[in-house]
C-alpha positions in Angstrom: 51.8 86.1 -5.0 50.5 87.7 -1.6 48.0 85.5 -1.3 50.4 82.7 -1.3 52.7 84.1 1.1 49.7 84.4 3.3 48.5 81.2 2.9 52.2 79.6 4.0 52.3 81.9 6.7 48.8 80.8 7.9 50.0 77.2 7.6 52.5 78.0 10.4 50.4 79.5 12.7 48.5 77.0 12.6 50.1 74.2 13.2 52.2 76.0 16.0 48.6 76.7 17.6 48.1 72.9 17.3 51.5 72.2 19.0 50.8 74.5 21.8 47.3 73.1 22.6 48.0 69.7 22.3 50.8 70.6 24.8 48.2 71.9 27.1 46.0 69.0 26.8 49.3 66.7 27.6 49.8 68.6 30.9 46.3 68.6 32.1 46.3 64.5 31.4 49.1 63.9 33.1 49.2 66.4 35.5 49.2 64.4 39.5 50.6 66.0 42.0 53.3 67.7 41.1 53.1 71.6 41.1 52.4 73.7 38.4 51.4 77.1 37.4 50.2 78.8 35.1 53.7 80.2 34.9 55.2 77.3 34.4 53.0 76.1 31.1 54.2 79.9 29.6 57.9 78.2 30.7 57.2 75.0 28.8 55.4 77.1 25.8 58.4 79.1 25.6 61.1 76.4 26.0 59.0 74.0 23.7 58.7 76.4 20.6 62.1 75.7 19.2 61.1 72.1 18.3 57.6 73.1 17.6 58.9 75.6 14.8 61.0 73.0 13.6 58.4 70.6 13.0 56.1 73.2 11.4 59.1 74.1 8.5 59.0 69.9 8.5 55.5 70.4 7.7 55.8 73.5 5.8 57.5 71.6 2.7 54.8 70.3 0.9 52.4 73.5 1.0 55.7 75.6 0.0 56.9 73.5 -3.0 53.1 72.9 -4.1 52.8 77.1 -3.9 55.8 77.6 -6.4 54.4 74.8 -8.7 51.2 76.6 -8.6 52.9 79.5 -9.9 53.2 77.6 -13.0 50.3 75.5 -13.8 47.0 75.1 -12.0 46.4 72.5 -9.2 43.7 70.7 -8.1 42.4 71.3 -4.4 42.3 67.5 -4.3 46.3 67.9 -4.4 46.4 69.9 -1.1 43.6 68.1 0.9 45.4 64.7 -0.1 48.4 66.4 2.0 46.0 67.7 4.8 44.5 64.0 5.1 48.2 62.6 6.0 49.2 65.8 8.4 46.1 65.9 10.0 46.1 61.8 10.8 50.1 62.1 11.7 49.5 65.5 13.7 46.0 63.6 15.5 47.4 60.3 15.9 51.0 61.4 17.8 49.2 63.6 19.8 46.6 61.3 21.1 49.1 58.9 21.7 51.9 60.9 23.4 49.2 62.1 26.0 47.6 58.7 26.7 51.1 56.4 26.6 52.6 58.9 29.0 50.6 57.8 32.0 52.2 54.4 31.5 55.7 55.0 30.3 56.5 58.2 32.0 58.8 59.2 28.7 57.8 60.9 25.3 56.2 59.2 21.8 59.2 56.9 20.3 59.6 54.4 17.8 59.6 51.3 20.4 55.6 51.7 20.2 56.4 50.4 16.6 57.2 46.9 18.2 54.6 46.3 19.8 52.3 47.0 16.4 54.0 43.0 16.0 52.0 41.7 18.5 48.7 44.3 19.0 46.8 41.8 21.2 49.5 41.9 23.7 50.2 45.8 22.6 46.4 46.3 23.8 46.4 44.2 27.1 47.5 46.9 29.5 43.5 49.0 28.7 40.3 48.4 27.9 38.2 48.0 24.9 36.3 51.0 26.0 39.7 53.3 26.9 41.1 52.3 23.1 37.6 53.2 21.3 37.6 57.0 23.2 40.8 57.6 21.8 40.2 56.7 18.3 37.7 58.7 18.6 39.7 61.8 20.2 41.5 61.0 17.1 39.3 60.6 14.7 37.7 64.5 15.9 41.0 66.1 16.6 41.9 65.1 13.1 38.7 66.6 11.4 39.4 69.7 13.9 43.2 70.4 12.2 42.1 68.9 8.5 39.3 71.2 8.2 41.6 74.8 9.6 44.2 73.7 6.9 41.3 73.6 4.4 39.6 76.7 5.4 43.1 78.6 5.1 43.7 77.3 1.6 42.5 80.4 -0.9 41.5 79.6 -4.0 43.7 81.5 -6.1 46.5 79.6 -5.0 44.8 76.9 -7.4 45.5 79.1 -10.5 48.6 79.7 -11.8 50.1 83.6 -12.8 49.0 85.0 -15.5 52.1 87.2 -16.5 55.6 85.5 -16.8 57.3 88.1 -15.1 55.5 87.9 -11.7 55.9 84.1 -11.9 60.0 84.2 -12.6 60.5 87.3 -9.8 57.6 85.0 -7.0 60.2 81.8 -8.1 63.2 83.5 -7.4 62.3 84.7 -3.6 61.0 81.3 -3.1 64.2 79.8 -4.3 66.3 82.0 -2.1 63.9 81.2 1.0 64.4 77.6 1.0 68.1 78.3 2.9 66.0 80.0 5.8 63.9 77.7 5.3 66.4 74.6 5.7 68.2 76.8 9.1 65.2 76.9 10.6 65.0 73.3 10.3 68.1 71.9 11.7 67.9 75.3 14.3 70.7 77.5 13.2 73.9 77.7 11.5 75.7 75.7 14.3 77.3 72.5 13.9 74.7 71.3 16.5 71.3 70.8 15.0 67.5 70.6 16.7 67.8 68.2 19.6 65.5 67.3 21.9 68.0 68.2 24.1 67.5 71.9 23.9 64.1 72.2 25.0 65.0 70.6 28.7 65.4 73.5 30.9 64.1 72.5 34.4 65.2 69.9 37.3 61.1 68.7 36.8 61.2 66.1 33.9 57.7 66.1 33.9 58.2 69.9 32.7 60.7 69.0 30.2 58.7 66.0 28.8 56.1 68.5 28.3 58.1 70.9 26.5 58.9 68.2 23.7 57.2 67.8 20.8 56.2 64.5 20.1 56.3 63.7 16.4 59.7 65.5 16.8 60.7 62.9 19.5 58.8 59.7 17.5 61.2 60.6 14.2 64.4 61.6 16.1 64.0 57.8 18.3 63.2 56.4 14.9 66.4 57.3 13.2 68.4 56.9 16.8 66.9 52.8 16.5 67.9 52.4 13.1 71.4 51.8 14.6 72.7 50.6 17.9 73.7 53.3 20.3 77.2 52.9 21.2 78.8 55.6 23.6 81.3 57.1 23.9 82.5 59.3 27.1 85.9 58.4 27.2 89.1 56.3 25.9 88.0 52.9 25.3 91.5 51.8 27.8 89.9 54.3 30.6 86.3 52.5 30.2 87.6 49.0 30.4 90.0 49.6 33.5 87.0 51.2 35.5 84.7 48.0 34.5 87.4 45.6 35.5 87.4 46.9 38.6 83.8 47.2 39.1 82.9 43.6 38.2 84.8 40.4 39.2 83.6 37.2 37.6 85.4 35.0 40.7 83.8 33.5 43.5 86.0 33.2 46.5 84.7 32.2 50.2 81.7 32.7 49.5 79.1 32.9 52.1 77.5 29.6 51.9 73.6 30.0 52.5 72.5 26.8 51.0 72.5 22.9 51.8 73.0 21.5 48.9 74.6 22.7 45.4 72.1 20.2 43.3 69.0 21.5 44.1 65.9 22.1 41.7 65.5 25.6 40.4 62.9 27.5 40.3 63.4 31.1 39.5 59.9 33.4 39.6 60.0 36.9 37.7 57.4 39.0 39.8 55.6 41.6 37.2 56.5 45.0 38.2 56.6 43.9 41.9 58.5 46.6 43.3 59.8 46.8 46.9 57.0 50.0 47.6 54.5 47.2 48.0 56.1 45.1 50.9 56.6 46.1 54.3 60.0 48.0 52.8 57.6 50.5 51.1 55.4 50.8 54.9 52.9 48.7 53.6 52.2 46.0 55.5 49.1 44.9 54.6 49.3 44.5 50.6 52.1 41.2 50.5 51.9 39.9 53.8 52.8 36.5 52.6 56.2 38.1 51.1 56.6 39.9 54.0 56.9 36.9 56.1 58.8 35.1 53.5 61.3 37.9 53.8 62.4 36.7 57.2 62.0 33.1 56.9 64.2 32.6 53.8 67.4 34.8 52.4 66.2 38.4 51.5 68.6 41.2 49.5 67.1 43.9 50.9 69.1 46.5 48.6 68.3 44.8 45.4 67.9 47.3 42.5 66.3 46.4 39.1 68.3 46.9 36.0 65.6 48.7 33.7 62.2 49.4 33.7 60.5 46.9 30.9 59.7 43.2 31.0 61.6 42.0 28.2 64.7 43.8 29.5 64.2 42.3 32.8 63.9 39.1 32.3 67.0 38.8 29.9 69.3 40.7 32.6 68.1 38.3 35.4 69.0 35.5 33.3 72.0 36.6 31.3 72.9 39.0 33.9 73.7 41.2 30.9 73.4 45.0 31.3 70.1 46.8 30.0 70.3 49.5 27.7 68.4 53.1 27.8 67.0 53.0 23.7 67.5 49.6 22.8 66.2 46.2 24.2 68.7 42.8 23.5 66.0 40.3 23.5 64.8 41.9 20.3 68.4 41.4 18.5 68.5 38.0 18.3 71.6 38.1 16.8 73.1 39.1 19.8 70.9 37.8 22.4 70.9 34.1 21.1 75.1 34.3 22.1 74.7 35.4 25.6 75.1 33.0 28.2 71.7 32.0 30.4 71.6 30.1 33.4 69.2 27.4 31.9 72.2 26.9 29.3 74.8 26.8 32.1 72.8 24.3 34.4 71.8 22.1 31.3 75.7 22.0 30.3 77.3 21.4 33.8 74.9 19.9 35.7 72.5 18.1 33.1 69.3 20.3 34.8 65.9 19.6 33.1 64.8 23.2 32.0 61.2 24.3 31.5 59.9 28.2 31.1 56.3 28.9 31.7 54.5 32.1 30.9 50.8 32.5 30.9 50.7 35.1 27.6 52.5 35.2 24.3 55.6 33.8 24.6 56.5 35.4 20.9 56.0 38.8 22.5 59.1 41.1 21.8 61.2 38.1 20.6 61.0 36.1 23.8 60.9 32.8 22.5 63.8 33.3 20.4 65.4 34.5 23.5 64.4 31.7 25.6 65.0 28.7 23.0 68.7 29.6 22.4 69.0 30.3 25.9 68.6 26.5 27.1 64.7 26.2 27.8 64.2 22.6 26.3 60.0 23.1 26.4 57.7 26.4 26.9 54.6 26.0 28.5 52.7 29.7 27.3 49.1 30.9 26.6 48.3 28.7 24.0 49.0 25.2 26.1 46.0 26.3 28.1 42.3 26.2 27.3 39.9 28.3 25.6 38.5 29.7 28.8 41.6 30.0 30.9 43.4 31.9 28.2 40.9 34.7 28.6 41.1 34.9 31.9 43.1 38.1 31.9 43.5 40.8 29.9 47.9 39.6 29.1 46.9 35.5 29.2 45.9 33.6 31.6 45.6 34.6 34.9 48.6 34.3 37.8 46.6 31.4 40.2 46.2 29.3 37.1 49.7 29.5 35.4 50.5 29.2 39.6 48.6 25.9 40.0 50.4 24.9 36.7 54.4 25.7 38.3 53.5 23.4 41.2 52.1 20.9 38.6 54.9 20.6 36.5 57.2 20.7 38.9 56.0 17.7 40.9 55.8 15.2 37.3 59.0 16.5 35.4 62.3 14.8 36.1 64.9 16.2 38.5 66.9 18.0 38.9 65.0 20.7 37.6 65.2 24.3 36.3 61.9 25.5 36.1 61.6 29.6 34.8 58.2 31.7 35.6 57.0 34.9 34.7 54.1 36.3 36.3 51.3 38.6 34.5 48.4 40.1 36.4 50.2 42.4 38.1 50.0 45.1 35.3 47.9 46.7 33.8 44.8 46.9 33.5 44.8 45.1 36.8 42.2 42.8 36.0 42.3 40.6 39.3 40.0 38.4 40.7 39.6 39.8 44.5 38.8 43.1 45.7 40.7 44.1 48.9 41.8 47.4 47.9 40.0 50.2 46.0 43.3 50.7 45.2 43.7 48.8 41.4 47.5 48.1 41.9 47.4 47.6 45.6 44.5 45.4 44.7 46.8 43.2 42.0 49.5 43.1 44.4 47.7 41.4 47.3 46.0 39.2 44.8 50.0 38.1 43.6 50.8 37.9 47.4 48.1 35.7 47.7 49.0 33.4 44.8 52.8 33.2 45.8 51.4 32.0 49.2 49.1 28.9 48.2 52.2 28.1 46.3 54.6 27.9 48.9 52.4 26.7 51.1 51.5 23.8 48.7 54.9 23.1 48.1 56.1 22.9 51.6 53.5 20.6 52.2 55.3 18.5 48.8 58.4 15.7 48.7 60.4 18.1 46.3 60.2 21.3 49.1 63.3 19.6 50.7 65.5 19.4 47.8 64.0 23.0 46.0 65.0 26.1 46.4 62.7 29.1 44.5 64.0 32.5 43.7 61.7 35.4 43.4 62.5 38.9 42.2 60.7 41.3 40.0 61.0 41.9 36.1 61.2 45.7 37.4 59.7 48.3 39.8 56.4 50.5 38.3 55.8 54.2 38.9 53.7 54.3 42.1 52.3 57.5 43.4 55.0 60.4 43.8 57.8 57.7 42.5 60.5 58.7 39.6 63.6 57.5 38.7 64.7 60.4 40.9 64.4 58.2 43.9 65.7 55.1 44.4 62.6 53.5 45.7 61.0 53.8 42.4 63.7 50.4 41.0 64.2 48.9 44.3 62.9 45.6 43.8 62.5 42.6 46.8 64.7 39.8 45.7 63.9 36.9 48.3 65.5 33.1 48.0 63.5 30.4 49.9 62.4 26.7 50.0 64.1 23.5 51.9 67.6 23.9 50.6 68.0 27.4 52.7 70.1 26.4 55.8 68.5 29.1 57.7 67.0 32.8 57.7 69.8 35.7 56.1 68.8 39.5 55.1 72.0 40.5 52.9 72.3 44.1 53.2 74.5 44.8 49.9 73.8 46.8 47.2 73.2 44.8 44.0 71.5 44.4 40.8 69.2 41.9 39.2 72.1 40.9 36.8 73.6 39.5 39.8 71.6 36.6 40.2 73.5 34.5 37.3 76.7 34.5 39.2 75.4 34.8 42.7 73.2 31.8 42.7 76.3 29.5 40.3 78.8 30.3 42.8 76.0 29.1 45.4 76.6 26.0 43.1 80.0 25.7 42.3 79.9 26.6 39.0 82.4 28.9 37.0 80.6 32.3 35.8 83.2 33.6 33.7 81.1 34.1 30.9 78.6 36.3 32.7 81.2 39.2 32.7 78.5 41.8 33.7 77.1 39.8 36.9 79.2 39.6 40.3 78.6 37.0 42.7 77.2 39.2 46.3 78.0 36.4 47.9 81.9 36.6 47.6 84.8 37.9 49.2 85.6 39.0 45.8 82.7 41.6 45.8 84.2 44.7 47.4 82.4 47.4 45.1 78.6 47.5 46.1 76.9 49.4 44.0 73.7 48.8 41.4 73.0 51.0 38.1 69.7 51.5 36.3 69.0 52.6 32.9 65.9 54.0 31.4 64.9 55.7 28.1 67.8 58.0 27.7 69.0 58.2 31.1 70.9 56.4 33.7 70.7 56.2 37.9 73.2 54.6 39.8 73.3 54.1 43.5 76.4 53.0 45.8 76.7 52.8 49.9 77.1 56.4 50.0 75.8 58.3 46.7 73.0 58.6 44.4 73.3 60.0 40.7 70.4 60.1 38.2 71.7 61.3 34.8 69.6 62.4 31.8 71.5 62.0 28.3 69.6 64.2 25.9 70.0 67.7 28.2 73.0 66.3 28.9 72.3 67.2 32.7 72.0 65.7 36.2 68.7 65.5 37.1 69.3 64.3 41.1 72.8 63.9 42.9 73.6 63.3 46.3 76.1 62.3 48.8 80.1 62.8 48.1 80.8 60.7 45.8 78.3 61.5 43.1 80.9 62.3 40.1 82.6 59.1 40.4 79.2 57.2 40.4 78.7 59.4 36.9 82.1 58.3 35.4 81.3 54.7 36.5 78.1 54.5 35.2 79.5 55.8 31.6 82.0 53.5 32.0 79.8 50.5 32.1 77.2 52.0 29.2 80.5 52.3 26.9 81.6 48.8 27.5 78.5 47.0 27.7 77.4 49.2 24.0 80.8 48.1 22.6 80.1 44.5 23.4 76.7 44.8 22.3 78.0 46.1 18.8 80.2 43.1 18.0 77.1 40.6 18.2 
């Protein structure tokens, strides 16, 4: 009976020791610039622990209901190193993956990796061959490492059941009245709040918080939190709407005129990841020069702010000009996303536009074809209408000059007027670009996507349609560069620039607004109603009297007006950066808009 109680005890140990070392591993990975002691890893050791005991009992209940059986009958080894095969490939696998995914999504292991098991030729684009086969076999070793300890601490008497009846019914009965403690240590006391993430966030860092989390415990608790839509809930539902209704005006009055025409062909370029630290706004000059100059030559938003920080997000909030979400991505509820309104859709129905999208990788990547077919795309031009060679031409599809050369292409033999939608790829990773200015890998994509967006407009300025054309570009999202978090504002400022023959002449617009402003900026440009895009305001108005542009990512929210800055994370609860003096009204806005948007979401 001892040796059993040893043996569970042992268990623990163990597998707390693996928690704290793959913690360590985590920070040293992932570690840049920012600060840290050795202090502060005993901080996120300590703070960490709670969720790490947690998922130890979680791991506990096999070995503890296989001990009491074995008070009973005799068990095969086999039984128990069946169970060590699975924790050791869950325990290997999470922690490989947290530490390696965390240099790209700056967040802890969820469920949304699960999507992209859908599509794993696009799931693998971002690395190399080479990068994937040294974490298998990280994974492969660090799951022999923790299989073998659990082994090793397995005695074999445990295998054999007691010989006398008495010491089997007594060992029963205190194992029976341990599973309560058991069960409390579980959910992490006798309060009506149980183990939360939450509780282990303890520093204004978030890189220091991240670290604190345990990662199997965040992959489960995101797994059960996307089983259901998220639908919050800060205040009364007659409170939320009033503050949204005054935040968002779906008229367009007096507005600004900027262009010559209001039938002009469309075209409307989502720039990967192009954030505004890599033009001239950012201080460097010398990585987009081509946008640079565009920026004074056509009509640049200079405070433009992304709406989220994924692609497929992105690109259905610049054409829906519907709100993004921090756990859950629209395009993949088709349900929902087939009824939003799109401009192709609005421009097809009022003005009989020709609508094409073109996108040089898989256009059935998270749902986007769905997305784009019931939005009013009439054809798809996408990897697979390209050849054998120029579909491996990057790492996502096919590289940005081709699927560039193929925009001017279609453009100059479809019918007008036109509605032509683009989304670029080589400017992510795994950078894979075919010039070499900058030692620099993202620099070095940038300038090569500065360099493609100029032999474009240059070729179609030198074109018949130029006069009548009039090409939108602004970026799917900003990307973590350097020292940038979604603590500063920088890091989702994204260059939103409008240019082409239609412009009647050079404007920087210096309001504050979001991506999901295009729908409604660029119809009231046209003289079309936007009443359906109720989450999109037209900049451009005389209605627009409330500048201000919100951001969501996973779990948190920023939101930025004239004056303030707020960025809010929702599982501590907590405000991770404030400033200026009206930073609590920013907060109540932004919870404002995440209750109404999640209410209409949930009707679908």
């Amino acid at each position: 009976m001892k040796q059993r109680a040893l043996y569970l005890l042992k268990f623990c140990v163990a597998t707390v020791f693996f928690f704290v070392v793959a913690k360590v591993v985590f920070i040293l990975y992932n570690l840049s610039k920012d600060d840290m002691s050795f202090f502060d890893v005993l901080q996120v050791l300590y703070h960490g622990l709670s969720l790490d005991l947690s998922m130890t009992l979680y791991l506990l209940i096999i070995p503890f209901l296989l001990s009491i059986v074995s008070l009973w009958f005799s068990i095969s080894k086999w039984i128990f190193r069946a169970y060590y095969v699975v924790a050791a490939t869950l325990l290997s696998l999470a922690f490989v993956a947290d530490t390696s995914l965390y240099e790209f999504w700056h967040f802890k292991l969820d469920a949304s990796c699960l999507s992209y098991l859908e599509t794993p030729t696009e799931a693998m684009a971002s690395v190399s061959l080479g990068y994937i086969l040294i974490r298998l076999v990280w994974a492969i070793l660090c799951g022999l490492v923790i299989y073998w300890v659990y082994d090793k601490l397995t005695p074999h008497c445990i295998l054999s059941k007691l010989a006398k009846n008495s010491q089997k019914f007594i060992a029963t009965m205190i194992a029976l009245l341990l599973i309560p403690f058991i069960i409390i240590g579980i959910r992490g006391g006798l309060d009506v709040s149980t183990t939360n993430i939450g509780q282990v966030y303890y520093s204004q860092n978030q890189f220091f918080n991240h670290s604190a989390v345990n990662p199997i415990f965040s992959f489960f608790a995101s797994l059960e939190k996307s089983a259901q839509n998220v639908v919050y809930h800060f205040m009364e539902d007659a409170e939320s709407e009033h503050i949204v209704q005054e935040l968002y005006n779906t008229l367009s009055v007096g507005s600004d005129t900027l262009l010559t025409t209001q039938h002009p062909n469309v075209i409307i370029i989502l720039l990967e990841g192009c954030g505004s630290v890599f033009t001239e706004v950012g201080g460097k000059t010398d990585v987009m020069p081509n946008f640079n100059r565009l920026m004074r030559e056509g009509i640049y938003f200079a405070n433009c702010y992304g709406n989220t920080w994924r692609t497929d997000r992105g690109t259905l909030c610049t054409w829906s000009g519907y709100p993004s979400f921090p756990t859950m991505s629209v395009m993949k509820m088709p349900s929902k996303s087939r009824s939003l309104p799109n401009i192709a859709k609005t421009l097809k129905q009022e003005r009989n536009y020709h609508t094409y999208y073109l996108y040089g990788g898989d256009i059935n990547f998270t749902n986007m074809r769905s997305y784009l077919v019931a939005g009013g795309f009439e054809q798809l031009i996408w990897k697979k209408n390209f050849s054998p060679v120029e579909q491996e031409t990057g790492k996502w599809g096919v590289r940005d000059d081709i699927t560039f050369k193929t925009l001017f292409t279609t453009a100059s033999s479809v019918p007008q007027p036109f509605l032509i939608g683009y989304s670029t790829l080589s400017s992510h990773e795994p950078w894979d670009v075919p010039v070499q200015q900058f030692k620099d890998k993202k620099l070095n994509a940038f300038f090569y996507l500065d360099k493609c967006i100029g032999d474009f407009i240059q070729q179609l300025q030198k074109s018949a349609l130029w006069n009548n054309t009039l090409v939108v570009m602004l970026p799917d999202h900003g990307i973590f560069y350097e020292n940038l978090s979604e603590s500063d504002p920088m890091l989702n400022h994204i260059p939103m620039l409008w240019v082409g023959g239609v412009i009647k002449e050079p404007r920087r617009v210096e309001l504050i607004c979001n991506q999901t402003d295009l729908p409604a900026t660029l119809l009231g440009q046209l003289g079309i109603s936007h009443d359906e895009y109720a989450f999109s305001r037209d900049v451009l108005s005389k209605t627009y009297t409330q500048p201000f542009a919100i951001h969501t990512y996973d779990d948190g929210v920023t939101m930025i007006d004239n004056t303030s800055f707020i960025n809010f994370d929702f599982i501590s609860n907590k405000m991770v950066k404030s400033r200026g003096p009206h930073s609590s009204s920013l907060l109540q806005n932004a919870k404002a808009i995440l209750q109404v948007a999640s209410k209409d979401l949930d009707k679908r």
